[in-house]
C-alpha positions as a Markdown table, in Angstrom:
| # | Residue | x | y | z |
|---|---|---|---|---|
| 1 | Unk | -15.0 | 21.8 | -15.0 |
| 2 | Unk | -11.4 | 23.1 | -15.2 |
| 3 | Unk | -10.0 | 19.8 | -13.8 |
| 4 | Unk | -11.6 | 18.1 | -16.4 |
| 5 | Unk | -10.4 | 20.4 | -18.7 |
| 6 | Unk | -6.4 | 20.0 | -17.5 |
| 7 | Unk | -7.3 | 16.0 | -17.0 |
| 8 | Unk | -8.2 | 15.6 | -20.6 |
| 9 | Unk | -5.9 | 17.9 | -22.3 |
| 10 | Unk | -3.2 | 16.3 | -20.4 |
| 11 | Unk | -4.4 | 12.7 | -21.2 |
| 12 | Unk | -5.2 | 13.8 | -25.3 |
| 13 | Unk | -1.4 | 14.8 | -25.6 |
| 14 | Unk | -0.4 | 11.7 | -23.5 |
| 15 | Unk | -1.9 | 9.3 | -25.9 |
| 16 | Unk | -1.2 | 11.1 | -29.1 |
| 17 | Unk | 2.6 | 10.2 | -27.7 |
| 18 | Unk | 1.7 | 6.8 | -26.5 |
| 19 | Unk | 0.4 | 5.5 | -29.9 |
| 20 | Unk | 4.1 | 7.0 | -31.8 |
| 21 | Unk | 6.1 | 4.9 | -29.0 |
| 22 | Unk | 3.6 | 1.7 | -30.0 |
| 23 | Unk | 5.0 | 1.7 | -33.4 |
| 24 | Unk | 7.9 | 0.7 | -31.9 |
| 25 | Unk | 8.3 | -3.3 | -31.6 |
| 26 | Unk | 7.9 | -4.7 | -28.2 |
| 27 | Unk | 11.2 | -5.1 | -26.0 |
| 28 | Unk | 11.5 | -7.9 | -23.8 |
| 29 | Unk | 11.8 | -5.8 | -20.5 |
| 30 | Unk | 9.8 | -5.3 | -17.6 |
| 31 | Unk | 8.4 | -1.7 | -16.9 |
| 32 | Unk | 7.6 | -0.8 | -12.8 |
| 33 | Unk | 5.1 | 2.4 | -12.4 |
| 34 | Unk | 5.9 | 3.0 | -8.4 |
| 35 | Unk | 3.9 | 5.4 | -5.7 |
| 36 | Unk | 4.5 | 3.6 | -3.0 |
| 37 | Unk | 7.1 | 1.1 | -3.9 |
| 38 | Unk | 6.9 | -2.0 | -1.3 |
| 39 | Unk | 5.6 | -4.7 | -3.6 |
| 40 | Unk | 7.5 | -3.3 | -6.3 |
| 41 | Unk | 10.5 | -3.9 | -4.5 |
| 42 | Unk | 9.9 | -7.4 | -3.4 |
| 43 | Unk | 8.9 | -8.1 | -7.4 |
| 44 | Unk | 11.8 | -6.4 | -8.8 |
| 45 | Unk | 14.3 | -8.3 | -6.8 |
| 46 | Unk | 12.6 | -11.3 | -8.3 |
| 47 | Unk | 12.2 | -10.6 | -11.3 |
| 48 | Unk | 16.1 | -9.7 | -11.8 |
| 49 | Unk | 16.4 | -13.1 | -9.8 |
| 50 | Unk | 14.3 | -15.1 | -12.3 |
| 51 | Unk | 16.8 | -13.7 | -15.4 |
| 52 | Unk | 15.4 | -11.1 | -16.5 |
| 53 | Unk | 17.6 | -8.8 | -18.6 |
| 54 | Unk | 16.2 | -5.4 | -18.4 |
| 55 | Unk | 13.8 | -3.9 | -15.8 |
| 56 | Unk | 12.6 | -0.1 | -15.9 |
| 57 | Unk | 11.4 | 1.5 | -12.6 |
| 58 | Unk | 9.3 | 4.4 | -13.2 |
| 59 | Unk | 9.0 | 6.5 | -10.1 |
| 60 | Unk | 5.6 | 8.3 | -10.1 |
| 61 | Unk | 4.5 | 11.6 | -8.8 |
| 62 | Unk | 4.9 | 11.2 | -4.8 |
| 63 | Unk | 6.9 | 8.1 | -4.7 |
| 64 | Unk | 8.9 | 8.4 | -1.8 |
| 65 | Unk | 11.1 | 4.7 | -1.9 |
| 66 | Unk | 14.5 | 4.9 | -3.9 |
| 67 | Unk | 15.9 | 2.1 | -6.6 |
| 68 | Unk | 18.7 | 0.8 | -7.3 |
| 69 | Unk | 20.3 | 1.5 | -10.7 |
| 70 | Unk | 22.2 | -1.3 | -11.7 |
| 71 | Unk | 23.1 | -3.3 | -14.9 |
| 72 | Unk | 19.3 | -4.6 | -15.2 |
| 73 | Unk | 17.9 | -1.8 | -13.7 |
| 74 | Unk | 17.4 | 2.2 | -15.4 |
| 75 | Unk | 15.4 | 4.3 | -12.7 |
| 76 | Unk | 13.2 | 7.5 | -14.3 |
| 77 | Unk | 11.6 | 10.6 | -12.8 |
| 78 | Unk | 7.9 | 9.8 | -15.0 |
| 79 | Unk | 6.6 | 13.3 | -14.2 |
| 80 | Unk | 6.2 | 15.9 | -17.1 |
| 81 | Unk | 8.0 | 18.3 | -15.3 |
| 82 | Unk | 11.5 | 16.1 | -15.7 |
| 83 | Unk | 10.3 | 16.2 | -19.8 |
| 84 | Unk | 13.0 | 14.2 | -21.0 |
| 85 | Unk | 12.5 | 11.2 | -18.4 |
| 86 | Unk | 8.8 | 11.5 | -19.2 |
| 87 | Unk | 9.1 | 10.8 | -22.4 |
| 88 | Unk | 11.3 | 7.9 | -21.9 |
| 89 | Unk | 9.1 | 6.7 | -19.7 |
| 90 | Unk | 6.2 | 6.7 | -22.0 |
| 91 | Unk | 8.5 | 5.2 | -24.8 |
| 92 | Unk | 8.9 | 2.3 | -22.1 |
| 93 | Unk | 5.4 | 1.9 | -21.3 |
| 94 | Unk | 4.4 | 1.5 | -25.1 |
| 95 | Unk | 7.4 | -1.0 | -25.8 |
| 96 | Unk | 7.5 | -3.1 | -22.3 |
| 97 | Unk | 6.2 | -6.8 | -22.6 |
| 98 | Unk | 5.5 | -6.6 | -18.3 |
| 99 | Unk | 4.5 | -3.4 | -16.9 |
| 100 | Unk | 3.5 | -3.4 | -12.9 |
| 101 | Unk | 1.8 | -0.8 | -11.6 |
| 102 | Unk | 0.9 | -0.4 | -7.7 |
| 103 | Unk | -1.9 | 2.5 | -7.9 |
| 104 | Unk | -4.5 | 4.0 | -10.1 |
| 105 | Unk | -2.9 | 5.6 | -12.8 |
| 106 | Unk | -4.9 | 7.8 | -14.5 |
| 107 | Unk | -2.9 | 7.7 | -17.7 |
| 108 | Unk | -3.9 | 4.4 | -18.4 |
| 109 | Unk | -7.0 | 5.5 | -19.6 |
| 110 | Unk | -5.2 | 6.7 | -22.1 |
| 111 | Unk | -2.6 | 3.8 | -22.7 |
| 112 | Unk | -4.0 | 1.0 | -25.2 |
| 113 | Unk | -1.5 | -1.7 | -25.2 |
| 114 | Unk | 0.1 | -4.0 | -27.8 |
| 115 | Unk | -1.4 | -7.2 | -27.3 |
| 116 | Unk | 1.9 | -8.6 | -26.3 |
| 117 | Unk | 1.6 | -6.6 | -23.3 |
| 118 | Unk | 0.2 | -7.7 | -19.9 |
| 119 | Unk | -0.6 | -5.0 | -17.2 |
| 120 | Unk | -0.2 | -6.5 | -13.1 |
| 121 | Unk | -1.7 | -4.6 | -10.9 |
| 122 | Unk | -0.1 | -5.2 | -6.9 |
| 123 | Unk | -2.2 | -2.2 | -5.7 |
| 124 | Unk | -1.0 | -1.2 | -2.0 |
| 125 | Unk | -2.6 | -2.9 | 0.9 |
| 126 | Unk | -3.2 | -6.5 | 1.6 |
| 127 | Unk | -7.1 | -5.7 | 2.9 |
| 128 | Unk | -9.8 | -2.8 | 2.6 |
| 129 | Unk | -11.5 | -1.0 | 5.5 |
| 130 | Unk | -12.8 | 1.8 | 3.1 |
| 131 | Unk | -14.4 | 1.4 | -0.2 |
| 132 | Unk | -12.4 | 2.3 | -3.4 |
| 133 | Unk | -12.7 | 2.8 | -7.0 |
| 134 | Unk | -16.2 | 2.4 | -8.6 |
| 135 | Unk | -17.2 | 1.3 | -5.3 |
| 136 | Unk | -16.2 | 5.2 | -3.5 |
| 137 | Unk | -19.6 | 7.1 | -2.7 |
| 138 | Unk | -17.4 | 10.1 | -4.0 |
| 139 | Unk | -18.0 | 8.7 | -7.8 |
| 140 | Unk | -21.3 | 9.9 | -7.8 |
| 141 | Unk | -20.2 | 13.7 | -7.5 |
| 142 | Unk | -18.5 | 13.0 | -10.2 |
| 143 | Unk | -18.6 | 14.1 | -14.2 |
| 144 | Unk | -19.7 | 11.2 | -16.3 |
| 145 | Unk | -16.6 | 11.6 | -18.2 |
| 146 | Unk | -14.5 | 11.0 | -15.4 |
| 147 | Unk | -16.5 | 7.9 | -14.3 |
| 148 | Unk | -15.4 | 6.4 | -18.2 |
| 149 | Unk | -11.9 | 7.1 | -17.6 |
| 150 | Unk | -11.7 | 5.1 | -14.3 |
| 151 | Unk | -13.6 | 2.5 | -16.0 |
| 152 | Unk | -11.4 | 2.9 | -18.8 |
| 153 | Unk | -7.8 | 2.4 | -16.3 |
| 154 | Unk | -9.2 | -0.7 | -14.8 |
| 155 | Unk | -9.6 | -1.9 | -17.9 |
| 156 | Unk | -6.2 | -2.1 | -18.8 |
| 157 | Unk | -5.6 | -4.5 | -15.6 |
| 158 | Unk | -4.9 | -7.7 | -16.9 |
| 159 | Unk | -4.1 | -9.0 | -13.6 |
| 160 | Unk | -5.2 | -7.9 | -9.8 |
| 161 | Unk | -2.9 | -9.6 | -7.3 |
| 162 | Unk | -4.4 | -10.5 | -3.7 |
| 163 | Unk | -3.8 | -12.2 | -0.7 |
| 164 | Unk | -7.3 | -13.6 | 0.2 |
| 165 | Unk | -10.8 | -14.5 | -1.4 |
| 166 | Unk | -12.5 | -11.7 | 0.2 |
| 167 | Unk | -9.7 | -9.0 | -1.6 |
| 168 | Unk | -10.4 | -10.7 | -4.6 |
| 169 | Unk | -14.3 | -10.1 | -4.5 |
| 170 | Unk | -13.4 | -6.3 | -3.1 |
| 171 | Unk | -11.2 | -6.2 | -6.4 |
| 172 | Unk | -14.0 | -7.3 | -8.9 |
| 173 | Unk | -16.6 | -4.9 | -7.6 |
| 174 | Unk | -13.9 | -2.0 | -6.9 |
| 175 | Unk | -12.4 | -2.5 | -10.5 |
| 176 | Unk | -15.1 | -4.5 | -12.5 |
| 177 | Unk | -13.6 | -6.8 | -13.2 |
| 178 | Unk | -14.2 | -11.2 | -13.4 |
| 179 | Unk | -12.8 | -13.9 | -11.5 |
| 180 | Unk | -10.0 | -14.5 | -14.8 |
| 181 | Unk | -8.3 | -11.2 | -14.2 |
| 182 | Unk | -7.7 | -12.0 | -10.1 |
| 183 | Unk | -4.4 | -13.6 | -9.4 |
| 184 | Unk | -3.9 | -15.6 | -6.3 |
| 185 | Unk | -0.5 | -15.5 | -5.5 |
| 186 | Unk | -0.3 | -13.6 | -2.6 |
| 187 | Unk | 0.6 | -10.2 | -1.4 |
| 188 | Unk | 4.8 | -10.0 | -2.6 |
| 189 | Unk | 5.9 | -7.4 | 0.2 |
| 190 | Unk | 4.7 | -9.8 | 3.0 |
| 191 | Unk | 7.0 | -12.2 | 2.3 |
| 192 | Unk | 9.4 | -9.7 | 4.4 |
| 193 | Unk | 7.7 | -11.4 | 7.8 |
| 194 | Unk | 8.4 | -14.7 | 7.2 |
| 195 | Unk | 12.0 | -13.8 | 6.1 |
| 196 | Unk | 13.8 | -14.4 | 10.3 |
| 197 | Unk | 17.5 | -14.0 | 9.7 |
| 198 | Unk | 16.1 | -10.6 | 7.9 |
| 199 | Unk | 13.3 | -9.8 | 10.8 |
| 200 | Unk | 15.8 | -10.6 | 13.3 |
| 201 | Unk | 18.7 | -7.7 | 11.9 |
| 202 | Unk | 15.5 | -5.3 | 11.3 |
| 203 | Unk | 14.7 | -5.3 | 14.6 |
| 204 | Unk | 18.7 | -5.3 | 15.9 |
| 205 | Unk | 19.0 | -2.2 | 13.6 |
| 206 | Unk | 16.0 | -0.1 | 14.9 |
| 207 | Unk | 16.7 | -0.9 | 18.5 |
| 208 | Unk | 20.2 | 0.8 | 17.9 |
| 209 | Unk | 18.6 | 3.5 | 16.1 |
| 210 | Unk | 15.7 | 4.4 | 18.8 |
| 211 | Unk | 17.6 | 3.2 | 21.8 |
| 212 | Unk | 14.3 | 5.1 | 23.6 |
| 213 | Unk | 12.9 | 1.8 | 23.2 |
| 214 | Unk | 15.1 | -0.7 | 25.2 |
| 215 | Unk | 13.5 | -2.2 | 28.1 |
| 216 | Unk | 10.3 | -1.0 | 26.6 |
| 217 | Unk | 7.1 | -1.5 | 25.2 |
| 218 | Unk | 6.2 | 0.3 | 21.9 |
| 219 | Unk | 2.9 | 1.9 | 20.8 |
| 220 | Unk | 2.7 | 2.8 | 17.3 |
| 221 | Unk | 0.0 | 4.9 | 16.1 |
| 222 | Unk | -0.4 | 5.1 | 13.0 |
| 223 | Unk | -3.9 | 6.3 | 11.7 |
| 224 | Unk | -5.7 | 7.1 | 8.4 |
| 225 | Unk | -5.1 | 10.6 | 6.9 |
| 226 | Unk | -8.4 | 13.2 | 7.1 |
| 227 | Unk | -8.6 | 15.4 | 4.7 |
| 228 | Unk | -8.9 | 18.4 | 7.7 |
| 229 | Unk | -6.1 | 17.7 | 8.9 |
| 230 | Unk | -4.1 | 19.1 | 6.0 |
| 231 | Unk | -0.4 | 21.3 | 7.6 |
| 232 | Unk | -2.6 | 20.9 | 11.2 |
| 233 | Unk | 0.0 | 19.9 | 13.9 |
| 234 | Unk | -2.9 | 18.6 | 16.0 |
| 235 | Unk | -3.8 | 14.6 | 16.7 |
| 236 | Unk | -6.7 | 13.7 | 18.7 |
| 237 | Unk | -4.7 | 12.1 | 21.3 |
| 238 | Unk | -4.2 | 13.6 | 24.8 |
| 239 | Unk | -0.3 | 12.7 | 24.8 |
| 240 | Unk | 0.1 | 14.4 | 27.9 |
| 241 | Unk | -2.6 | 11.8 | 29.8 |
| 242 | Unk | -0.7 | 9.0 | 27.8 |
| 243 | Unk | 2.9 | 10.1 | 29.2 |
| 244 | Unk | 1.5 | 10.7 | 32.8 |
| 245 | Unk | -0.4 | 6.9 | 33.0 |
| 246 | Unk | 2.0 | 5.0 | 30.2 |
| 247 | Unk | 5.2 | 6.4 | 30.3 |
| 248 | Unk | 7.1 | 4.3 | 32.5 |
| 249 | Unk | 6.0 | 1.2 | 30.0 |
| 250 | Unk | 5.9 | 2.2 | 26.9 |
| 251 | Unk | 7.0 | 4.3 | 24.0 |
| 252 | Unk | 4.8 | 5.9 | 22.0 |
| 253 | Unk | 5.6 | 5.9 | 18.0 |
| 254 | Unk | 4.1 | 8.3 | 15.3 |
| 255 | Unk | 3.3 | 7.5 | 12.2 |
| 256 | Unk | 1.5 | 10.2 | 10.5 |
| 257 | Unk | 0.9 | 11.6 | 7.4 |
| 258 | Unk | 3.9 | 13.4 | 5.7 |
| 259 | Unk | 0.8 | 16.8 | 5.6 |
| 260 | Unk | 0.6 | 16.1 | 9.5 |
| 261 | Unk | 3.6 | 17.7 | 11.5 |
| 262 | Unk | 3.5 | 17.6 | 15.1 |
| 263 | Unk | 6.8 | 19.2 | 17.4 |
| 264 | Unk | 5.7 | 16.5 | 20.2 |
| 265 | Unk | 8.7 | 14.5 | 19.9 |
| 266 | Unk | 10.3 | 17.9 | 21.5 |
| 267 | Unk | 8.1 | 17.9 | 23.9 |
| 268 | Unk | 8.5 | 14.4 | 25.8 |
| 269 | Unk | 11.7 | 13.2 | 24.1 |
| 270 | Unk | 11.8 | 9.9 | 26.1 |
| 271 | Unk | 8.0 | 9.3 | 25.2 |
| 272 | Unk | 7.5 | 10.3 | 21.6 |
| 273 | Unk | 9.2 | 9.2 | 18.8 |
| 274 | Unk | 8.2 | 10.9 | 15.2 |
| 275 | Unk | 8.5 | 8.4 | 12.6 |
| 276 | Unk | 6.7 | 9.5 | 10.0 |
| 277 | Unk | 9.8 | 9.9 | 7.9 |
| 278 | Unk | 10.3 | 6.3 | 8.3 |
| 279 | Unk | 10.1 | 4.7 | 4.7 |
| 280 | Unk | 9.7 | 0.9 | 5.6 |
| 281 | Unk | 6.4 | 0.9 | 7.5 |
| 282 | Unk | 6.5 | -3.1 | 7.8 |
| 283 | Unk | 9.8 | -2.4 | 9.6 |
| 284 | Unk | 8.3 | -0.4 | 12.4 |
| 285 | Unk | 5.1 | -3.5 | 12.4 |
| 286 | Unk | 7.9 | -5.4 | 13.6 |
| 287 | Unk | 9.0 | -3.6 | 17.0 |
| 288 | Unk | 5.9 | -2.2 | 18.0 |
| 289 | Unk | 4.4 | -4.0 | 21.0 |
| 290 | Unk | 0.4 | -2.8 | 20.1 |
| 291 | Unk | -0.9 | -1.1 | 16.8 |
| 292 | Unk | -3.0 | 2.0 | 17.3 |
| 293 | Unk | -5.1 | 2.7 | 14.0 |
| 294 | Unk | -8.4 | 3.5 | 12.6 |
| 295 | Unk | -9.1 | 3.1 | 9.3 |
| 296 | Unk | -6.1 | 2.0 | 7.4 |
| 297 | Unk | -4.8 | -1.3 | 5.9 |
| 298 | Unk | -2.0 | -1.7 | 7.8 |
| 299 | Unk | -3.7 | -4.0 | 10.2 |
| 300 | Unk | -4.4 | -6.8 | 7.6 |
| 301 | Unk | -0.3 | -7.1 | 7.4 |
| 302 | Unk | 0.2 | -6.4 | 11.4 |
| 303 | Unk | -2.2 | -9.3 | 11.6 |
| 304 | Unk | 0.5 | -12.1 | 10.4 |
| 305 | Unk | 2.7 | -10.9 | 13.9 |
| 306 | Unk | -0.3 | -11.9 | 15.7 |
| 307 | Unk | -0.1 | -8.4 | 17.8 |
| 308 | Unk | -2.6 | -6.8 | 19.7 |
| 309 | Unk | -4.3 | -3.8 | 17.4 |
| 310 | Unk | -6.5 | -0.8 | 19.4 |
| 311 | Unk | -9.0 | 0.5 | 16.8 |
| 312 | Unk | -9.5 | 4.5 | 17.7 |
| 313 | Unk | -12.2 | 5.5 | 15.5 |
| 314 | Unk | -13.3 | 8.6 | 17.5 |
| 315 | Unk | -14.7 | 9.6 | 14.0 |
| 316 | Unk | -16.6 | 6.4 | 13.3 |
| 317 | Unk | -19.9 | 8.0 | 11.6 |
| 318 | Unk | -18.8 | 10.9 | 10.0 |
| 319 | Unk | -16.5 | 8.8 | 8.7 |
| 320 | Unk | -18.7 | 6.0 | 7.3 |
| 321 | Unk | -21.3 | 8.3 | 6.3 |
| 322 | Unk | -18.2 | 9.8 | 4.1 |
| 323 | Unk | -16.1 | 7.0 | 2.6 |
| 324 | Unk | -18.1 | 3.8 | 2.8 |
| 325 | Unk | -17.2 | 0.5 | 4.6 |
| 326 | Unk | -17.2 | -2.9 | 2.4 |
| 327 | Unk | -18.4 | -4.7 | 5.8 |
| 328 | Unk | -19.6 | -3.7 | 9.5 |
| 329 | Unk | -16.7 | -2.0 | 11.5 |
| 330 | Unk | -17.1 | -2.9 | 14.5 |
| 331 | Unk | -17.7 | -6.7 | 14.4 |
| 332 | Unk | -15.2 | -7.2 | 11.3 |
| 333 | Unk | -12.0 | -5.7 | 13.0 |
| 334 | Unk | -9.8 | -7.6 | 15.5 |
| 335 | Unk | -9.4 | -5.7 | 18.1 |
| 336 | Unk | -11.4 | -3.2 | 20.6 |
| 337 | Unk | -12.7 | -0.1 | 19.2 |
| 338 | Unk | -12.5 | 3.3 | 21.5 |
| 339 | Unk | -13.0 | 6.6 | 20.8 |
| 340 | Unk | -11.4 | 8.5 | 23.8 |
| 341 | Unk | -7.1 | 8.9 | 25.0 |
| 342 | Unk | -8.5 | 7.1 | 28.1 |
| 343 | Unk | -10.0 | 4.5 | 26.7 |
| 344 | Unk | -6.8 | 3.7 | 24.6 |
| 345 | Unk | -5.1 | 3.1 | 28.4 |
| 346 | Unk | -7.2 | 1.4 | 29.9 |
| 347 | Unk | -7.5 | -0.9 | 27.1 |
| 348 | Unk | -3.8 | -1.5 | 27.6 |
| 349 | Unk | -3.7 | -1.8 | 31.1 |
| 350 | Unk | -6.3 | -4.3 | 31.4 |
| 351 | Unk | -5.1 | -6.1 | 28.1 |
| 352 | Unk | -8.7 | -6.4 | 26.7 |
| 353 | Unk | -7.4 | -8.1 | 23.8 |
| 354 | Unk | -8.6 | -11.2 | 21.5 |
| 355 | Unk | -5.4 | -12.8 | 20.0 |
| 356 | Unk | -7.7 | -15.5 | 18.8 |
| 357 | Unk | -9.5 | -12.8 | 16.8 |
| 358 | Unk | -6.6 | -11.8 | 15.4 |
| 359 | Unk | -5.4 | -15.0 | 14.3 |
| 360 | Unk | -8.9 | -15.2 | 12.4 |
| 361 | Unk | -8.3 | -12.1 | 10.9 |
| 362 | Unk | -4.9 | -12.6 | 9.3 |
| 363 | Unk | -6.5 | -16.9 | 8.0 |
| 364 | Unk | -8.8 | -14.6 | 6.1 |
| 365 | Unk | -6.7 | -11.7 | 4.8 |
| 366 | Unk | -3.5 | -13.0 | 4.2 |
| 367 | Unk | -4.8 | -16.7 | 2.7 |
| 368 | Unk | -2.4 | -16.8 | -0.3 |
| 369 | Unk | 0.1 | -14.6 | 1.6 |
| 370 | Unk | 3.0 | -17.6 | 2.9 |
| 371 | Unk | 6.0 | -16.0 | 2.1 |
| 372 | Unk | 6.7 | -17.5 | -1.3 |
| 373 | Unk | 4.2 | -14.6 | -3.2 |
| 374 | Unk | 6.8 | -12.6 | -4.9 |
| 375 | Unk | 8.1 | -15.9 | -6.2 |
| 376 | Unk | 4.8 | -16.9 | -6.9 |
| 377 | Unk | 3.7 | -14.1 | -9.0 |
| 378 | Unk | 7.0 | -14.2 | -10.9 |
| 379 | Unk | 6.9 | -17.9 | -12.0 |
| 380 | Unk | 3.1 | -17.0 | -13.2 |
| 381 | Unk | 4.1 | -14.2 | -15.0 |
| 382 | Unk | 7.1 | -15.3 | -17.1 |
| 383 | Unk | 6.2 | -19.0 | -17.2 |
| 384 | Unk | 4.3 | -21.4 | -19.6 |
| 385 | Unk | 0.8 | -21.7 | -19.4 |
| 386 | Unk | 0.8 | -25.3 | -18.6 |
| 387 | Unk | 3.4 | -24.1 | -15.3 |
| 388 | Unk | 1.2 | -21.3 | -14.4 |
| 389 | Unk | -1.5 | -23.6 | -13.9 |
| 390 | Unk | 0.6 | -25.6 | -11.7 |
| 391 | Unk | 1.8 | -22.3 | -9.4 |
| 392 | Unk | -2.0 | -21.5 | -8.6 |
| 393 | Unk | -3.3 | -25.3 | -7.5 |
């Protein structure tokens, strides 16, 4: 009750300020509302490439990724707490002709845009394990006014980018939306792995930076954050088991989340390397030997690498019972499920793995994703009508 309270006091003023800014005319200028930043980053750079004169990157509450300022680009804190920036970035939002956004916002319930405006949404993940939006088995719990405001933010999607048919159906049941609003160009930050010269430095650069990993193989595990876990240094796997039966082939990378600290890097310092501080997590797809994951959507982008993915879901039914799956786990993921440390090695030193499977996989999930998509997007975006139709056939 109070949450709803703060939500809709917050959202009352922010509209009250959103329809003053509308009376200003409409600026030909593209407006960025970043959490996580990847896709953003791949579209901005295209967009300033394209000509575009002025681009406004709006870093949101927990947006970790930094932007250039430069003579196109202004970079602003949009949090109320830096009030002036806030404001400015409201102003922006009201006067922008583009506006990206790569998350749910929950001030967009309260944003009604000029006409002249069209909303993009990139969202942040190529694929979808877990069920989202109107589709979570949390909305049920919820108030029915809260349920009209996520209706309400979806609604102000005018586009939904994806990689893949089956994103674009998970998209139009998650968000409500129809087939008009789904745009097929293809997953923008994905056009990093088909990029060699810039691959091939990546992977120069991180060797030099975790020179651990010469002459080996790396694991990187990299799994879904549990709400349980919250400040807990513990991870369910036996590290010590892993060191004693893998240690002499591999390195062992950990990608957690930023709640989850773990010391274990101290404790085998040839074995363990913490990376969760890592910004670029395509980056660290790129030098790891085997992904180690449960639930997340990294493996729909690991899948373009064509590497071997361990799926350790010791959780599995608590889990499902929890968050919801669009599709069967166990026969929809490529690669063997476990639920045990040991398992997880002797999975590796048999190689029980499918590569084939994987290949499937990626045809499926990354269908429009070929390494033109930011390119792609852009042309649709700022071009004609007649054009667009000729960028989506």
């Amino acid at each position: 009750m109070v949450r709803e309270l703060v939500i809709s006091s917050y959202l009352f003023l922010f509209r009250i300020l959103f329809n003053f800014f509308k009376l200003f005319p409409i600026r030909d200028k593209t407006t960025f509302v970043a959490t996580f930043g990847d896709n953003i980053g791949y579209v901005a750079e295209e967009v300033k490439r394209s000509g575009q004169e002025q681009l406004i990157v709006l870093r949101a509450e927990g947006c970790k990724r930094d932007f250039t300022v430069d003579q196109q680009t202004a970079v602003k804190d949009f949090r109320p707490v830096r009030l002036l920036q806030f404001l400015q970035s409201i102003y922006h939002l009201a006067t922008s002709k583009v506006i990206f956004v790569d998350n749910y916002f929950g001030f967009l319930s309260a944003a009604d845009f000029k006409t002249e405006t069209t909303c993009i949404q990139l969202w942040h993940a190529a694929g979808a394990i877990k069920q989202f939006g109107l589709m979570d088995p949390s909305i049920e719990k919820r108030s029915e006014r809260a349920k009209r405001r996520f209706t309400e933010v979806y609604s102000r999607f005018h586009y939904v980018v994806v990689g893949s048919e089956k994103m674009a159906a998970i998209f139009r049941k998650s968000f409500g939306l129809n087939n008009d609003h789904i745009l097929r160009t293809g997953i923008p930050r994905t056009d990093f792995f088909f990029d060699k010269r810039k691959t091939k430095q990546i992977e120069n650069d991180l060797t030099e930076r975790f020179p651990v990993i010469q002459n080996k193989k790396v694991l990187l595990y990299a799994p879904t954050f549990r709400d349980d876990q919250l400040n807990s240094p513990d991870i369910a796997l036996d590290i010590a088991e892993m060191y004693k039966r893998l240690g002499d082939e591999y390195v062992l990378f950990l990608r957690l989340h930023p709640a989850v600290r773990s010391n274990l890097q101290n404790s085998y310092p040839e074995f363990v390397v913490d990376v969760t501080d890592y910004e670029n997590i395509n980056h660290l797809l790129l030098i790891s030997d085997c992904l180690i994951t449960d639930y997340s959507s990294i493996p729909f982008e690991y899948a373009l690498l064509e590497k071997p993915m361990i799926f350790f879901s010791y959780d599995l039914q608590e889990y499902q019972e929890s968050r919801g799956f669009w599709e069967d786990y166990q026969n929809n993921i490529p690669g063997p499920v476990v639920n045990n440390t040991g398992e997880i090695i002797d999975v590796l030193i048999e190689n029980r793995f499918d590569i084939g499977k994987v290949r499937s996989f990626s045809a499926q999930w990354n269908q429009y994703s070929r390494g033109n998509s930011s390119e792609n997007l852009v042309k649709y975006i700022y071009e004609s009508q007649e054009q667009q139709q000729q960028i989506l056939h």
